[in-house]
C-alpha positions in Angstrom: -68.6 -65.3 4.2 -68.2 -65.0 7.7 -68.9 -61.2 8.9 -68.4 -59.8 11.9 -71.5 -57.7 11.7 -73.2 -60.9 10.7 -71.7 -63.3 13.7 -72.9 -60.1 16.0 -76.4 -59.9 14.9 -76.3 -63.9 15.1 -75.3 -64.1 18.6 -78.2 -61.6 19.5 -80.8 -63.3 17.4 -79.6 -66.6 19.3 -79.8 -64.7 22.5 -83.1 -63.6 22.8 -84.3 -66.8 21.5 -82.9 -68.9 24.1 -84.2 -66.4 26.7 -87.6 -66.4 25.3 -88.0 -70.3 24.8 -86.9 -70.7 28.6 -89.8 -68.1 29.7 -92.1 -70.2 27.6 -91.1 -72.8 29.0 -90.9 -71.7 32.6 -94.2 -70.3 32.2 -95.5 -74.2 31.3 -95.8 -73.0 26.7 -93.6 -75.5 25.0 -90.9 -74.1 23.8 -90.8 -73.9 19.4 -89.7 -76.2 17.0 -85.6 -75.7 16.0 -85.2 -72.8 13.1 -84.8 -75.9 10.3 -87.7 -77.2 7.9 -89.3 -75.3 5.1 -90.1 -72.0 4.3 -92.7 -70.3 6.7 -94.6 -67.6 4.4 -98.2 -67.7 5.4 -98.8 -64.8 3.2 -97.0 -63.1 0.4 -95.5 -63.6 -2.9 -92.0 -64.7 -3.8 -91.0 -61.2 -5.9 -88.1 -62.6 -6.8 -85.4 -65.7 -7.2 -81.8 -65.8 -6.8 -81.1 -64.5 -3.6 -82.4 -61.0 -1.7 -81.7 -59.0 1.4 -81.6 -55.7 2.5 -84.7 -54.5 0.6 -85.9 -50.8 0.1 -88.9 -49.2 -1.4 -89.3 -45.6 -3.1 -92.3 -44.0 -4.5 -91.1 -41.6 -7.5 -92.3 -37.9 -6.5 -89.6 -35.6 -8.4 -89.5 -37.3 -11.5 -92.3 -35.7 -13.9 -94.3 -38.9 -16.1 -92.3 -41.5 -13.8 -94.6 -40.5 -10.7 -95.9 -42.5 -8.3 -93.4 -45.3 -10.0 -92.4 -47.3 -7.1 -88.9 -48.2 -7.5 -87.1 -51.4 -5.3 -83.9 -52.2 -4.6 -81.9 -55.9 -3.1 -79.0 -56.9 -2.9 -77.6 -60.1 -4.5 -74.6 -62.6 -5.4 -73.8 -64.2 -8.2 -70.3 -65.2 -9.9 -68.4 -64.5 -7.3 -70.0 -61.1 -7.2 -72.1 -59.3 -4.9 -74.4 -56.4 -6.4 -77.8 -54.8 -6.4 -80.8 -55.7 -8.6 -83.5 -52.7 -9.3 -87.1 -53.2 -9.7 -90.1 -51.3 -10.7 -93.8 -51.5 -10.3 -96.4 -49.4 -12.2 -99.3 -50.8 -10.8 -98.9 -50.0 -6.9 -97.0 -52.8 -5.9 -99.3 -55.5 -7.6 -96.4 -56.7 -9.5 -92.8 -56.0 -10.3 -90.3 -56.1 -13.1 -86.6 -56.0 -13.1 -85.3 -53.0 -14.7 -81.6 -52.7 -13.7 -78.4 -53.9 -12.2 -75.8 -51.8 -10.3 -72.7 -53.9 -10.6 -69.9 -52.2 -8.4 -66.7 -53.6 -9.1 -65.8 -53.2 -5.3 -68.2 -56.0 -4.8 -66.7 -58.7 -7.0 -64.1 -61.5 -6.5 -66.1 -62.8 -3.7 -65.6 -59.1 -2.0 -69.3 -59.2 -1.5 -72.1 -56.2 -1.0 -74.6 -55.5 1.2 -76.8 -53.3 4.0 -78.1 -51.3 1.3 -80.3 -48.1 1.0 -82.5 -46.1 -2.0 -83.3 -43.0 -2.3 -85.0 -39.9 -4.5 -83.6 -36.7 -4.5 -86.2 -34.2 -3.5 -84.1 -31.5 -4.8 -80.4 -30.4 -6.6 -77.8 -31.5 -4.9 -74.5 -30.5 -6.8 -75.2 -31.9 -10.7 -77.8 -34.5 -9.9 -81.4 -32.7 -10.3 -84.4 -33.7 -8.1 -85.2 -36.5 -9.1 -81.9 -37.9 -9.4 -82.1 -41.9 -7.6 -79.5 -42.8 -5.3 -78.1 -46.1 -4.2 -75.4 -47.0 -1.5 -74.4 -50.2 -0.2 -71.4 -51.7 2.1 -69.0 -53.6 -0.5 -66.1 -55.6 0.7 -67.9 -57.2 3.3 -66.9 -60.5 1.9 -63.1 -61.0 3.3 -62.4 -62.1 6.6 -62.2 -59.6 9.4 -58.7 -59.5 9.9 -58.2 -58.7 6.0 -61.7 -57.1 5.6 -62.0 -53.3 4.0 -65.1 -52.1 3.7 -66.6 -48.9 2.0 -69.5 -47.0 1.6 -69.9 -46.4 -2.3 -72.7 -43.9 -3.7 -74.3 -44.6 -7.7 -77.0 -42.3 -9.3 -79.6 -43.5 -11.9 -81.0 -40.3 -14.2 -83.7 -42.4 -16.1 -85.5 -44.2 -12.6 -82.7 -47.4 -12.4 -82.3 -48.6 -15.8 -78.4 -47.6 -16.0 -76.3 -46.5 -12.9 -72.9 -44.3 -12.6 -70.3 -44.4 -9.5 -71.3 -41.3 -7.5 -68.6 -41.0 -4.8 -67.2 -42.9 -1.5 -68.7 -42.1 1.7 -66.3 -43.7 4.2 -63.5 -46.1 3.5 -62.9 -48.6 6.9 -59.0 -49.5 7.4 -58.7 -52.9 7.4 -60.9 -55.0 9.7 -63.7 -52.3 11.2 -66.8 -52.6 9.4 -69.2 -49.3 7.9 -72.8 -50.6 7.7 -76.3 -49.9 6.3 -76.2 -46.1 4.6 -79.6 -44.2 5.0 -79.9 -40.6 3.1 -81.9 -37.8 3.9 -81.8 -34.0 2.6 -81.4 -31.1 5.4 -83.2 -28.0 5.9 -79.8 -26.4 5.0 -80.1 -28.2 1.8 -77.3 -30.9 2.2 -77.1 -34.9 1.2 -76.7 -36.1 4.7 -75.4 -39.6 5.1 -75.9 -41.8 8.1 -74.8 -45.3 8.9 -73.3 -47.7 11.6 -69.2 -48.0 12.3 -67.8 -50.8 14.2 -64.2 -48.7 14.2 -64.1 -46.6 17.3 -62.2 -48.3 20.3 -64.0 -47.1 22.8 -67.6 -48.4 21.3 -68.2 -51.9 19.6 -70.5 -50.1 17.1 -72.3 -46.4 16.9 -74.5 -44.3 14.1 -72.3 -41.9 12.9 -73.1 -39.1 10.2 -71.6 -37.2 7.2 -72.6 -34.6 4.7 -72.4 -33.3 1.3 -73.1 -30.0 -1.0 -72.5 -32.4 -3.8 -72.4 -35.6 -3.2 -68.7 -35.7 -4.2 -66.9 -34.4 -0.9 -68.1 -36.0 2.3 -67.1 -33.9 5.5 -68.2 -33.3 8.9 -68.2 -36.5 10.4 -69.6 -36.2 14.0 -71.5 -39.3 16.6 -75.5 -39.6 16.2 -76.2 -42.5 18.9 -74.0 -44.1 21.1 -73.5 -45.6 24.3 -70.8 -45.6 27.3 -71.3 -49.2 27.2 -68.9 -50.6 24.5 -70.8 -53.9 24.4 -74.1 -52.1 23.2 -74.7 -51.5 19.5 -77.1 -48.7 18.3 -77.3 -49.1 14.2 -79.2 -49.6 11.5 -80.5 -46.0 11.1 -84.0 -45.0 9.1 -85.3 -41.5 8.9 -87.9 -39.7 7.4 -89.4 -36.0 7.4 -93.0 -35.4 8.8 -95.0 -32.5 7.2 -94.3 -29.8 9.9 -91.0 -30.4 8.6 -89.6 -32.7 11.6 -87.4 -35.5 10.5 -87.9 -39.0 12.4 -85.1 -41.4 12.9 -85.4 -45.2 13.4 -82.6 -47.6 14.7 -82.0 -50.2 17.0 -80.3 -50.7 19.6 -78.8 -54.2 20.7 -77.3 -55.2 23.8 -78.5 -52.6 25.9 -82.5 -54.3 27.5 -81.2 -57.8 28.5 -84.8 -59.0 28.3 -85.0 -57.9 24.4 -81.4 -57.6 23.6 -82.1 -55.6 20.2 -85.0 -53.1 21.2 -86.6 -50.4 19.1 -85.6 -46.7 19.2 -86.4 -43.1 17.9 -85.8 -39.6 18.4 -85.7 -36.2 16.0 -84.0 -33.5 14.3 -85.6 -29.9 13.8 -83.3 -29.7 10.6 -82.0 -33.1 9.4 -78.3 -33.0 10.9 -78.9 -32.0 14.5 -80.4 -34.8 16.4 -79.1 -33.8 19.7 -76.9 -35.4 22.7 -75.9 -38.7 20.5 -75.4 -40.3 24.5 -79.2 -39.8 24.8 -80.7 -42.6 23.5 -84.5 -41.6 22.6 -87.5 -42.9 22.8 -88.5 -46.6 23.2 -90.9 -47.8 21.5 -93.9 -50.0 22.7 -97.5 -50.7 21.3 -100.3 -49.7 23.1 -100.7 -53.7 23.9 -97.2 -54.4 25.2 -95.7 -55.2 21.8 -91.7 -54.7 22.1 -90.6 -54.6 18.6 -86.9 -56.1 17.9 -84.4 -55.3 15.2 -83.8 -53.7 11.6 -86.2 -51.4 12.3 -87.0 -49.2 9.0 -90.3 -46.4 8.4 -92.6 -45.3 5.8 -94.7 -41.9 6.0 -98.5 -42.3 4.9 -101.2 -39.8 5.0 -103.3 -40.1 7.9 -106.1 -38.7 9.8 -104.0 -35.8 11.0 -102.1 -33.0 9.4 -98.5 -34.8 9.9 -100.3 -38.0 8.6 -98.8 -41.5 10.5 -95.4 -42.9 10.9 -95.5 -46.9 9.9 -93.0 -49.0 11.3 -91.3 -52.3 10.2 -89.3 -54.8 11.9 -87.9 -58.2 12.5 -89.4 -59.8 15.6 -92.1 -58.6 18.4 -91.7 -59.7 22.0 -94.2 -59.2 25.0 -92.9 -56.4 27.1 -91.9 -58.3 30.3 -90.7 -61.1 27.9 -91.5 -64.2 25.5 -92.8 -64.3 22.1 -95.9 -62.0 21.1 -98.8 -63.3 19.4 -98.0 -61.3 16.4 -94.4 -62.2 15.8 -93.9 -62.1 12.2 -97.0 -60.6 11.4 -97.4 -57.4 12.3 -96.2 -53.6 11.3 -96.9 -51.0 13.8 -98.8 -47.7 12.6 -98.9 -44.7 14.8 -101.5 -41.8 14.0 -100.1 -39.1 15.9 -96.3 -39.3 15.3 -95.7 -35.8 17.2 -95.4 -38.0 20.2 -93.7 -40.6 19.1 -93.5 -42.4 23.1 -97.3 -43.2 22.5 -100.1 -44.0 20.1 -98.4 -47.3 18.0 -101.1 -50.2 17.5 -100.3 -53.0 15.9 -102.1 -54.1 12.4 -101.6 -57.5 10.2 -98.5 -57.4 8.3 -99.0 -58.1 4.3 -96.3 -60.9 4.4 -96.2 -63.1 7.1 -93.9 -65.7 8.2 -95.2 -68.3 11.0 -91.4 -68.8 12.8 -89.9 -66.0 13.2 -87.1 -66.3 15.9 -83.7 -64.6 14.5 -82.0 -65.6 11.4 -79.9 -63.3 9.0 -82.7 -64.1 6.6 -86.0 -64.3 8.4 -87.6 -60.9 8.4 -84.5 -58.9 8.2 -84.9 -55.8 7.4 -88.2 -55.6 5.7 -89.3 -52.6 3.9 -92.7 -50.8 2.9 -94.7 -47.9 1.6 -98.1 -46.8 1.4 -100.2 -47.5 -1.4 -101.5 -44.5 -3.6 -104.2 -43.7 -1.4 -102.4 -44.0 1.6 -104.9 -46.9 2.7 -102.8 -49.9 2.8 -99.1 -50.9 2.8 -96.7 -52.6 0.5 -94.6 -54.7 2.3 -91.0 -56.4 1.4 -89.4 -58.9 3.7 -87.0 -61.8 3.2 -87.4 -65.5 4.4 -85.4 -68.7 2.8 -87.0 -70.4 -0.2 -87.6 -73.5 0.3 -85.4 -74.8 3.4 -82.9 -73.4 5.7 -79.6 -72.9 4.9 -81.2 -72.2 1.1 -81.7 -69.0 -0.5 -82.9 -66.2 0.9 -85.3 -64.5 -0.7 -88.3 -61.7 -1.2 -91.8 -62.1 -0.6 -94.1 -59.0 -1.2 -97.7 -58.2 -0.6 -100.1 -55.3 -0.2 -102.5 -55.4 3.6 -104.8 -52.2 4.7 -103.2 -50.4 7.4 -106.6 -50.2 9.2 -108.1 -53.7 8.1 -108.0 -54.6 12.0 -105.6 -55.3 14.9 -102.8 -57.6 16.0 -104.2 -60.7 17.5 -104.6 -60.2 21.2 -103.6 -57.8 24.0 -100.4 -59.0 25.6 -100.3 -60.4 29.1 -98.1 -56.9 30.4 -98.3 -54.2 32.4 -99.8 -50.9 30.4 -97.6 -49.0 28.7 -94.9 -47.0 29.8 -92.8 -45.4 26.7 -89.9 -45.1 29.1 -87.9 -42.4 27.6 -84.1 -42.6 27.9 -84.6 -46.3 29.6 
C-alpha cells in the first residue's frame, strides 16, 4: 500500500538524511551505515507482536474504579484488514494486556486504517458521559491515490475498550485527497472539537483543519488552523492539550518549510480550544536550550511540575543540531519544559525510556511515539515503534518507563544559543 501521505513523509525523511550525512561528511564525521540490518532498540520492551503504529496513551480520570487505568491504542493489519488493538495497564505502565479490538468495516478488504488518536471525555458530550473513550482513525487509506477515499470514522467504548460502537464520520475525502491523523479536545464552550490534516485544498498540498460537535453526531464549522502560502509546505500532524490556567497547547509539524530540517517542530495556543488565531501564522519554533531541533510526529503529555501549570513533555521522531547534522541524542531523547507559559524557551532534553541507536527517517522508526507521566508525575511512559527484527519486517512497539529528571541529553550541541525564532 502505497500512500501518498506515506511517499510524502518518505521523501522528507530521505531528504534530511541525505543533507545531514553530507554535513557529516563535509565536516570530516563519516557519514552512517544504510537504514538496513536489525532492529536498533537499545532500551525498551517489545509491548506487542503483529504489527503497530500510530500509538496513543490515556490515563483514565472520569471513569470512577477504572482511574488512573492507563489505556493504549495501535493500529494494525491482519486478513486483509486494517484495525486498532486496545490495551490496558494497571500497574503504571509496567506491563500491558490486550483488552479490545475496534474492527471498522471501512478498514477491510485491504482498505486499510491508520493515523489514529484516543481520547477520554472529560465531560457529556450529547449521550456519551464523561468518561466515555473515544477512538478515530483514517480508514481507506489502502487504495491507490487515484481510487483512494478516505474518512475520518469516530467509535466510543462505555466500559474502558473492551467492546466499541460506530460513533459518527468526521470528514469523508472525494476520491484521491487524503484526511489524516484526528486529535480531540473539549472547548471552553463545551464542544468535541476535532482537528486533523487534509491534503484536499488546491491551493495547499496539505493544512490542519478543524471541526466541531454538540454531540458527536453532526460535525460543522469547518474553518483552516495552520497553513501556509507555500503549497509545497505541509503543517500536520496536530496534538493539543489544556494547561491548568486553562490554556490549551497545540503541537504539529511542519515539513517543507526550514530546508536545513525539512520537518521542524511547532506550537502555538487557544484561550478556548477552537480559536487558535491567524491559521497563516505559524507559531512558535521549538528549540532546546542546547540547540536540539526536534523533527516530525511531534505529540505532548501534561505532567505535574514544579509550577502551578506543571510542564509540557514533548515527543518526537528525530533531533537535529540547529545549524544542521545529527544530534547526539537522536533517538533518545524527549524534551520537558517546566514553564510552558512560554513555550519559545525553557525545553531541556532528558533520556528517552525507549531508545533506538539509528534513527534517520523511516515510516517505522520512531514515528509517532507517545507518552504519559507516571502516577506521580516523576517519570514518563514512553511508546514508540521500530521494526522487529530487520528492515522491511514488522513494525512494532517497544515501551518503557525513564524519570523525567534522571539527567540530561548527552552533550551541549556545537550551535549558536538559542533563539526560539517566533514566526521563522
Amino acid at each position: 500500500m502505497v500512500l501518498r501521505k506515506a511517499r510524502a513523509w518518505l521523501l522528507a525523511l530521505l531528504s534530511v538524511s541525505a543533507l545531514v550525512a553530507s554535513q557529516q561528511s563535509a565536516a570530516g564525521n563519516p557519514a552512517p551505515p544504510p537504514d538496513i540490518g536489525t532492529s536498533d532498540v537499545e532500551k525498551g520492551e517489545l509491548l506487542r507482536t503483529g504489527g503497530s503504529s500510530y500509538p496513543r496513551m490515556v490515563r483514565l480520570q472520569h471513569s470512577g474504579a477504572a482511574n488512573g487505568r492507563i489505556m493504549a491504542s495501535m493500529t494494525t493489519y491482519a486478513d486483509r484488514a486494517g484495525f486498532a488493538v486496545i490495551y490496558e495497564s494497571r500497574d503504571d505502565g509496567a506491563t500491558f494486556q490486550q483488552v479490545g479490538e475496534i474492527r471498522d468495516p471501512e478498514g477491510a478488504d485491504e482498505k486499510g486504517m491508520c493515523c489514529s488518536t484516543l481520547y477520554e471525555l472529560p465531560q457529556r458530550i450529547g449521550d456519551m458521559p464523561a468518561g466515555t473513550l473515544l477512538w478515530a482513525g483514517t480508514a481507506g487509506v489502502g487504495a491507490d491515490a487515484a481510487e483512494r477515499r478516505s474518512s475520518i470514522r469516530v467509535w466510543r467504548s462505555d466500559d474502558q475498550g473492551r467492546t466499541w460502537s460506530f460513533v459518527s464520520t468526521i470528514v469523508q475525502a472525494p476520491v484521491g485527497p487524503g484526511v489524516w491523523e484526528p486529535e480531540f479536545t473539549v472547548s471552553k464552550q463545551g464542544d468535541l472539537v476535532a482537528f486533523y490534516s487534509d491534503d484536499g485544498d488546491p491551493q495547499h498540498d496539505q493544512k490542519i483543519v478543524q471541526v466541531r460537535s454538540k454531540d458527536g453526531l453532526t460535525w460543522t464549522d469547518l474553518r483552516d488552523t495552520v497553513k501556509n502560502d507555500d503549497f509545497y509546505v505541509r503543517p500536520g500532524m496536530p496534538g493539543v492539550r489544556q494547561l491548568p490556567d486553562g490554556t490549551y497547547v497545540m503541537v504539529y509539524e511542519v515539513c517543507n518549510y526550514d530546508p536545513v530540517h525539512i520537518c521542524t517542530v511547532w506550537m502555538r495556543t487557544s484561550p478556548d480550544g477552537w480559536d487558535f488565531g491567524d491559521p497563516y501564522d505559524l507559531g512558535t519554533e521549538i528549540l532546546s536550550e542546547t540547540g536540539g531541533q526536534p523533527l516530525g510526529t511531534p505529540t505532548i503529555a501534561w505532567a505535574p511540575g514544579p509550577g502551578p501549570n506543571g510542564r509540557l513533555l514533548l515527543a518526537y521522531q528525530m533531533l537535529a543540531n540547529d545549524n544542521g547534522g545529527w544530534a547526539p541524542g537522536n533517538g533518545r531523547t524527549l524534551m520537558v519544559n517546566d514553564n510552558p507559559s512560554d513555550l519559545a524557551r525553557g525545553w531541556r532534553e532528558f533520556p528517552s525510556p525507549v531508545q533506538i541507536s539509528y534513527n534517520q527517517g523511516s515510516v517505522c522508526r520512531n514515528f509517532s511515539p507517545t507518552m504519559l507521566p507516571t502516577r506521580d508525575g516523576r517519570s514518563v511512559v514512553h511508546i514508540t515503534t521500530d521494526f522487529e527484527k530487520y528492515i522491511g519486517g514488522p513494525c512494532e512497539a517497544f515501551y518503557a518507563t525513564g524519570q523525567i529528571d534522571a539527567g540530561t541529553a548527552a552533550t551541549t550541541h556545537d550551535v549558536r544559543p538559542m533563539d526560539p525564532r517566533p514566526g521563522r
